[in-house]
C-alpha positions as CSV (number, residue, x, y, z in Angstrom):
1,X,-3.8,-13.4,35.5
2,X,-2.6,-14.3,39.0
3,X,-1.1,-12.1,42.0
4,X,-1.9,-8.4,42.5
5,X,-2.1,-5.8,39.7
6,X,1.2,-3.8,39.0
7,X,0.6,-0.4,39.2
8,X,2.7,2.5,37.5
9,X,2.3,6.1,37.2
10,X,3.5,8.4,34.4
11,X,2.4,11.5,33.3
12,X,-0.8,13.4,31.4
13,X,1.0,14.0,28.2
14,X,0.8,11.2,25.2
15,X,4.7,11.6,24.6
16,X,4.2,9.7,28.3
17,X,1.9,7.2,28.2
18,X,1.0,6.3,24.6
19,X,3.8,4.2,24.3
20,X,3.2,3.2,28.0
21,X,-0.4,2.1,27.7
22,X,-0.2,0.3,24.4
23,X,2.1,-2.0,25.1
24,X,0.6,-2.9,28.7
25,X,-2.4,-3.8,27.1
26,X,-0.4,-6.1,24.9
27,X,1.1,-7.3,28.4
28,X,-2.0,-8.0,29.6
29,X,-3.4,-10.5,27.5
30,X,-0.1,-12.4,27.9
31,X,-1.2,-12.6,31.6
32,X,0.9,-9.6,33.3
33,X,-1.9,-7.4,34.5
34,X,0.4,-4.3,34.4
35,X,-1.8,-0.7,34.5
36,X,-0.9,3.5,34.1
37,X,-2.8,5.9,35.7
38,X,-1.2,9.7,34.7
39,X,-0.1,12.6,36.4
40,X,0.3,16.1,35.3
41,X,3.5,17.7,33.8
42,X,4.0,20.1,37.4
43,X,3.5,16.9,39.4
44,X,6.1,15.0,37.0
45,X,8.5,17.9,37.5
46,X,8.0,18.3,41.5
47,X,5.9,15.7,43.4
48,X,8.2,13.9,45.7
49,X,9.4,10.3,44.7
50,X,9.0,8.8,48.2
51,X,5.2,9.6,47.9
52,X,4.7,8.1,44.7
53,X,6.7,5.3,46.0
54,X,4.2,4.3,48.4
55,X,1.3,3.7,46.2
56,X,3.1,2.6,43.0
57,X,5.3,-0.1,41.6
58,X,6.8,1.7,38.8
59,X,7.0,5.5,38.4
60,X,8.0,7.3,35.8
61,X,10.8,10.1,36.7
62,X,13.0,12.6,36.2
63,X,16.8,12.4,36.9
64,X,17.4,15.1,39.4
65,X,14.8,13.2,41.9
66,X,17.2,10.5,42.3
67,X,19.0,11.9,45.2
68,X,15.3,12.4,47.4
69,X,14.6,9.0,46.1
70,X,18.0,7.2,47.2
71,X,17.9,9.4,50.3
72,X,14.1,7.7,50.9
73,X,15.4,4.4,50.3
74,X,12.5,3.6,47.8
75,X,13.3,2.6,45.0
76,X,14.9,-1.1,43.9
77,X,18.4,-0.5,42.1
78,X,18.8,-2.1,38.5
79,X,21.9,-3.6,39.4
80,X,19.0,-5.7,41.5
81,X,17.1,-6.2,39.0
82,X,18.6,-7.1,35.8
83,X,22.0,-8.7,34.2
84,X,25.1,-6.8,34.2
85,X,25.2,-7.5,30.5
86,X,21.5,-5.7,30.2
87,X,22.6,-2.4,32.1
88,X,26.2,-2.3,29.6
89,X,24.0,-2.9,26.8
90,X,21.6,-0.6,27.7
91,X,23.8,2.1,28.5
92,X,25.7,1.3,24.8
93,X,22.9,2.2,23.0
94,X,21.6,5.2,24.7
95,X,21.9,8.7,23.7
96,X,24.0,11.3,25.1
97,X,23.8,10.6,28.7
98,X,20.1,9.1,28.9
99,X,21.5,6.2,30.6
100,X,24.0,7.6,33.1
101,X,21.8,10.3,34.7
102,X,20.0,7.6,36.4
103,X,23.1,6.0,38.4
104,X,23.8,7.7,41.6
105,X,25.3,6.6,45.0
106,X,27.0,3.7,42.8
107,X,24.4,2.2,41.1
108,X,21.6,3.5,38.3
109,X,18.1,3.9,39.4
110,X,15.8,3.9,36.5
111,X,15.7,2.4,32.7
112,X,16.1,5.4,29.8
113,X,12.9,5.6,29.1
114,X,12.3,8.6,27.0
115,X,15.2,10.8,26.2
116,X,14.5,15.1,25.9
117,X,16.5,18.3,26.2
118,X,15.7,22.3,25.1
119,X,15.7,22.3,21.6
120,X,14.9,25.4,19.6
121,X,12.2,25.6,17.8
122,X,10.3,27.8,15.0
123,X,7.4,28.5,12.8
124,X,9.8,28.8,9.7
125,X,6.9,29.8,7.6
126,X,6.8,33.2,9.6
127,X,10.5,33.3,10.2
128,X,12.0,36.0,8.3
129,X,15.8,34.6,7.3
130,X,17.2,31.3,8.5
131,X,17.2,30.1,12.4
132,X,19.9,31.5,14.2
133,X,23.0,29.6,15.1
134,X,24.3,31.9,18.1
135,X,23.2,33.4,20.8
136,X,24.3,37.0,19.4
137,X,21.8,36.0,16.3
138,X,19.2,35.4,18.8
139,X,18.7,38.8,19.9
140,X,19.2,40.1,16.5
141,X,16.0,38.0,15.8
142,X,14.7,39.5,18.9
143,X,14.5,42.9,17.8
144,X,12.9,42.0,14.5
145,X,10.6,39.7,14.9
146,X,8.5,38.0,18.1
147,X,11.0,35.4,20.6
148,X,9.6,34.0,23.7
149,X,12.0,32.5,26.3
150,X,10.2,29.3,28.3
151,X,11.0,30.2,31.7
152,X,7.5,29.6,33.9
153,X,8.3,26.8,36.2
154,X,11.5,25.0,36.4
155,X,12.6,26.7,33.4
156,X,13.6,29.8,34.1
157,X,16.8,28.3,35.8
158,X,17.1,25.4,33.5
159,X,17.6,28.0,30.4
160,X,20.2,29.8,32.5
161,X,21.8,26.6,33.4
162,X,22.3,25.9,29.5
163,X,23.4,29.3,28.4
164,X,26.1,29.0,31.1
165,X,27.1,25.4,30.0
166,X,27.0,26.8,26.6
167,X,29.5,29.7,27.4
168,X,31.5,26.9,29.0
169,X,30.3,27.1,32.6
170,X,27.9,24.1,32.7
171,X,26.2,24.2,36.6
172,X,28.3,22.5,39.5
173,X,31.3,21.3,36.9
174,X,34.3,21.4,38.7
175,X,33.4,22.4,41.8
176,X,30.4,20.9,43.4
177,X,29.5,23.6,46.4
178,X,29.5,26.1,43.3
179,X,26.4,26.4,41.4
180,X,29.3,28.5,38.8
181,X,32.6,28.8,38.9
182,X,33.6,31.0,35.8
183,X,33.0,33.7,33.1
184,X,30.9,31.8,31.1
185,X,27.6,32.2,34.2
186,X,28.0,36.0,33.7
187,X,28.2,36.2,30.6
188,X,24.7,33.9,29.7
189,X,22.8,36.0,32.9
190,X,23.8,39.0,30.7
191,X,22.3,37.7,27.4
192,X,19.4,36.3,29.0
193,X,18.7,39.9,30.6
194,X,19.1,41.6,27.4
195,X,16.8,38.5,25.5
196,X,14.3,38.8,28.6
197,X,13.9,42.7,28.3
198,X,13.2,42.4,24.4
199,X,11.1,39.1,23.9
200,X,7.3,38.1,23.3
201,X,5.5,38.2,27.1
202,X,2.4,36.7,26.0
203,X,3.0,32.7,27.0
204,X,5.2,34.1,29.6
205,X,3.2,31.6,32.4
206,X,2.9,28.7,29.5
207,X,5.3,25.4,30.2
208,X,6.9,23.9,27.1
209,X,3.9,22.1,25.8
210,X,1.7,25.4,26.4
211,X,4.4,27.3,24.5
212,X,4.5,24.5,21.8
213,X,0.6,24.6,21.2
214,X,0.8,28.3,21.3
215,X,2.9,28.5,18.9
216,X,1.7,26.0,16.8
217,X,-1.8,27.9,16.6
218,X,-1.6,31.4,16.2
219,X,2.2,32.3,15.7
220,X,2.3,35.3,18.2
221,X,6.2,34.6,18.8
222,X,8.0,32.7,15.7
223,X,11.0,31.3,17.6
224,X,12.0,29.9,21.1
225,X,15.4,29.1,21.3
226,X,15.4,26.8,24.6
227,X,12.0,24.8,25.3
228,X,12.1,21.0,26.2
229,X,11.3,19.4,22.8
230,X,8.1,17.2,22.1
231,X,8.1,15.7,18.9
232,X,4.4,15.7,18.3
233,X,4.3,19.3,17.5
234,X,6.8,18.7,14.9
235,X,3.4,17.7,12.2
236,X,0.1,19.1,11.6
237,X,-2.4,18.6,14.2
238,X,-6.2,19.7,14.1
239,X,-6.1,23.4,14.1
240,X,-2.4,23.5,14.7
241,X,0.4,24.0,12.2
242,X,4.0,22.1,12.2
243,X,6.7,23.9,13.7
244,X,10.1,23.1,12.9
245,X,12.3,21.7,15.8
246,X,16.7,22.3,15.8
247,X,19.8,22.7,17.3
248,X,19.9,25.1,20.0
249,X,22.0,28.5,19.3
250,X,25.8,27.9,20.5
251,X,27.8,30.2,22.8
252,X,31.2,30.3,22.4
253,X,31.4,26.6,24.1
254,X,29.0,25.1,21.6
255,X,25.6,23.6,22.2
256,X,24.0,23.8,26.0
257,X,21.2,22.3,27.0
258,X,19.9,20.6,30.0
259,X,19.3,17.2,29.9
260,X,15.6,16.4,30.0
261,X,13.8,12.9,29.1
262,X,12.3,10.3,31.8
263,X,13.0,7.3,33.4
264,X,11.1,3.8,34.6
265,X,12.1,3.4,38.2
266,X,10.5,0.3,40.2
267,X,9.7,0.9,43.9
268,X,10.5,-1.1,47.1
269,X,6.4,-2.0,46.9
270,X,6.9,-3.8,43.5
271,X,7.5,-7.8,43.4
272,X,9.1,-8.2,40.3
273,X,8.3,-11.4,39.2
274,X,9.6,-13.2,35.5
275,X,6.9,-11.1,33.4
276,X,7.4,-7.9,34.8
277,X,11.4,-8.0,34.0
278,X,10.7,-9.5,30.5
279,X,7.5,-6.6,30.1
280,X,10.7,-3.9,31.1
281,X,13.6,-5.4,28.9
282,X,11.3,-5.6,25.8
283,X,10.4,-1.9,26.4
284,X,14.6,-1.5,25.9
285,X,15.0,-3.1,23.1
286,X,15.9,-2.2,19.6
287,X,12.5,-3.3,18.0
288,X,10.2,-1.2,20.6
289,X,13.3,1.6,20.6
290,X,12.5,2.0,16.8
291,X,9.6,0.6,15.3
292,X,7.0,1.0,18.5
293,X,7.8,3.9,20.9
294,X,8.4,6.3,18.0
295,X,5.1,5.3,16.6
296,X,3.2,5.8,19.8
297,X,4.2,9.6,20.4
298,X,7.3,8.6,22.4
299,X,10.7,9.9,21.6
300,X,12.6,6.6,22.7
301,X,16.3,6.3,24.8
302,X,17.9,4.6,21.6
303,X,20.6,6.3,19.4
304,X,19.6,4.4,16.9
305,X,16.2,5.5,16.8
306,X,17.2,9.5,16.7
307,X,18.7,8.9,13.4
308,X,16.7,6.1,12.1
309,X,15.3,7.3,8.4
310,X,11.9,6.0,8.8
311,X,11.4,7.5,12.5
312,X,12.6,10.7,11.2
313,X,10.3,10.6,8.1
314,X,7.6,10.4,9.9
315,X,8.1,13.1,12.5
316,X,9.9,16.0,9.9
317,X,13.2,15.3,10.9
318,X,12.6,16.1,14.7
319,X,15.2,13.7,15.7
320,X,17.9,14.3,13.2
321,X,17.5,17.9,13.7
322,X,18.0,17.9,17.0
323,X,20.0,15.1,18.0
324,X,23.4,17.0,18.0
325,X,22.1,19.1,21.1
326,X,21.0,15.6,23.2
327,X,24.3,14.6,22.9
328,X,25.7,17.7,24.2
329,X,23.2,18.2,27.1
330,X,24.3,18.5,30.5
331,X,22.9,16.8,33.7
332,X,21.3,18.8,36.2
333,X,22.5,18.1,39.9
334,X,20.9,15.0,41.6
335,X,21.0,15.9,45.3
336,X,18.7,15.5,47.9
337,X,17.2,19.0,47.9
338,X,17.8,19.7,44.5
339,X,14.3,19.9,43.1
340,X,13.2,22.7,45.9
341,X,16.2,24.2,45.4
342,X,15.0,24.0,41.5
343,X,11.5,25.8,42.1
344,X,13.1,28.1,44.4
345,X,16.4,29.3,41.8
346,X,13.2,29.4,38.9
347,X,11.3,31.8,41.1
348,X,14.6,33.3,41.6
349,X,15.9,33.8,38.4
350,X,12.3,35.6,37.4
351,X,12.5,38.2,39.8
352,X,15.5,39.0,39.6
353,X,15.4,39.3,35.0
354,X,12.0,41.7,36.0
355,X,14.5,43.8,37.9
356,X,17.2,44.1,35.5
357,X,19.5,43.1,38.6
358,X,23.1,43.0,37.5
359,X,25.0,39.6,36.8
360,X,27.3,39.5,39.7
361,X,24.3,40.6,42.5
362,X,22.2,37.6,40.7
363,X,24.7,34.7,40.3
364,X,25.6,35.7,44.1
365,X,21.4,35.2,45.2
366,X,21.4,31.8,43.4
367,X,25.1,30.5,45.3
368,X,23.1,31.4,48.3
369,X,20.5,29.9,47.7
370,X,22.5,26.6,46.2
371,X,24.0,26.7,49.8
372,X,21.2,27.0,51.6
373,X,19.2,23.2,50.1
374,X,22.7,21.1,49.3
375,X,23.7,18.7,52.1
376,X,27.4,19.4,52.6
377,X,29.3,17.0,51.5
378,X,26.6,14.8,49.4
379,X,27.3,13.7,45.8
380,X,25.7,16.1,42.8
């Protein structure tokens, strides 16, 4: 090995860095000395980019950082990096819009890593009746049997943000200085009050994987019908049962969900030598897409891979099951500003559902405080 190690940071979670690790270790004994070190889930979801880009040459992301990150001029544009042909090809094979959340400011910013949304999710075995298919079915369930809502964190906005888009009122659609433009926002606050006031508060501080393991262990709430999907809850664990992953419920738009998943982005710091570009096109291709990532706890980028029989075999039919709703999903905003903005609407949004505050006072408090962290003028 010759030159300086490459760094790269993911995070604590094996759905990021199984995959990760594994095949840097088969990088390193062909001479790229390529290592992960791991962050946890909060600091994935809010640690700024320009940061990270100071101590590491690859960093694994999330879409709606792009804007801080272009803004900090840190990280090294793919159009930079790789052949035109790679990016089309890359972005052909991607599902839903894996590929395009990463371009901003004219140019994409990160490779499809790992593609995610909110998924529903139940412990059929417990479930009395089959999964419901709408959001009116949901709070019927609700006053039956145990639901919990994932809303600790980012999530409390992000589920609002895909009830709306489900009720046809996806955030900053046609007009970007509106965080909602239409019926569809009220509507969604008003089932998400009514779902909030009724459902399980147990895992009420719990992120997705906390409500995942929850449930998969004692069964306290049997359904979730928005929570960031990780397919290794989808089998048996030790101590743990499987739960069944599907479509989300659909409003009277279809299918919303917000667009989750990560991306590799390589920082100014990184000297991207012959290796390193080979080590991050193999990671792209079909044969790590289907026969590697999904076998390392990953839930790869490639459409091909979310309906490939043997991926889906071995996981339950996670993918299959779910891959209508990652094809619908929306894309958050991308903005500098957007991810406080993010904590700050979450924190929001929970206050104001303890409350009972009325949909037009709330959707009012969150375009004010949209306002108050989007540059005028800048691109979503």
């Amino acid at each position: 090995m010759s030159g300086a190690p490459i760094q790269g940071l993911t995070w604590d979670h094996p759905r990021g860095y199984v995959a990760l690790e594994r095949a840097a270790e088969r990088a390193r004994a062909e001479g790229l000395d390529l290592h992960w070190e791991r962050q946890p889930l909060e600091g994935f979801e809010s640690h700024p980019i320009e940061d990270l880009a100071e101590r590491y040459d690859l960093i694994v992301l999330d879409h709606p950082h792009i804007g801080d990150a272009v803004a900090g001029d840190c990280l090294q544009p793919l159009e930079s990096l790789f052949a035109a042909d790679d990016l089309a090809r890359w972005r052909a094979q991607s599902i839903g819009r894996s590929f395009d959340s990463y371009r901003y400011a004219g140019v994409h910013w990160a490779l499809p890593l790992d593609a995610a949304t909110q998924v529903a999710v139940a412990r059929t075995d417990r479930l009395e009746g089959a999964l419901p298919s709408s959001w009116t079915e949901v709070l019927a369930l609700a006053a039956r049997q145990p639901v919990c809502l994932s809303l600790a964190g980012p999530h409390a906005a992000l589920s609002l943000f895909s009830m709306a888009a489900a009720h046809g009122d996806a955030p900053t659609g046609s007009e970007p200085d509106r965080l909602f433009t239409g019926q569809g926002a009220t509507t969604a606050w008003e089932l998400l009050s009514e779902l909030h006031a009724l459902a399980f508060r147990g895992w009420a501080g719990l992120n997705p994987i906390g409500i995942l393991d929850a449930m998969s262990r004692d069964a306290r709430a049997v359904y979730c019908p928005l929570v960031y999907g990780y397919v290794n809850y989808a089998v048996a664990g030790a101590g743990t049962q499987p739960l069944h992953f599907a479509d989300v419920p659909a409003g009277s738009h279809g299918l919303g969900s917000t667009l989750g998943g990560t991306g590799l982005a390589v920082s100014r710091r990184a000297t991207v030598g012959d290796a390193l570009r080979a080590h991050l096109v193999a990671l792209m291709s079909p044969a790590m897409q289907e026969d590697f990532i999904p076998f390392a706890d990953g839930q790869p980028s490639a459409r091909s891979a979310w309906s490939h029989a043997r991926v889906n075999g071995a996981w339950n039919g996670f993918f299959a099951q779910t891959q209508s709703t990652l094809e619908a999903a929306i894309v958050r905003p991308r903005h500098p500003g957007y991810i406080p903005f993010q904590t700050a609407a979450s924190a929001l949004v929970r206050e104001m559902l303890a409350d009972r505050l009325a949909a037009r006072a709330a959707l009012e408090r969150l375009q004010s405080l949209y306002q108050a962290h989007r540059p005028a003028g800048s691109e979503v």
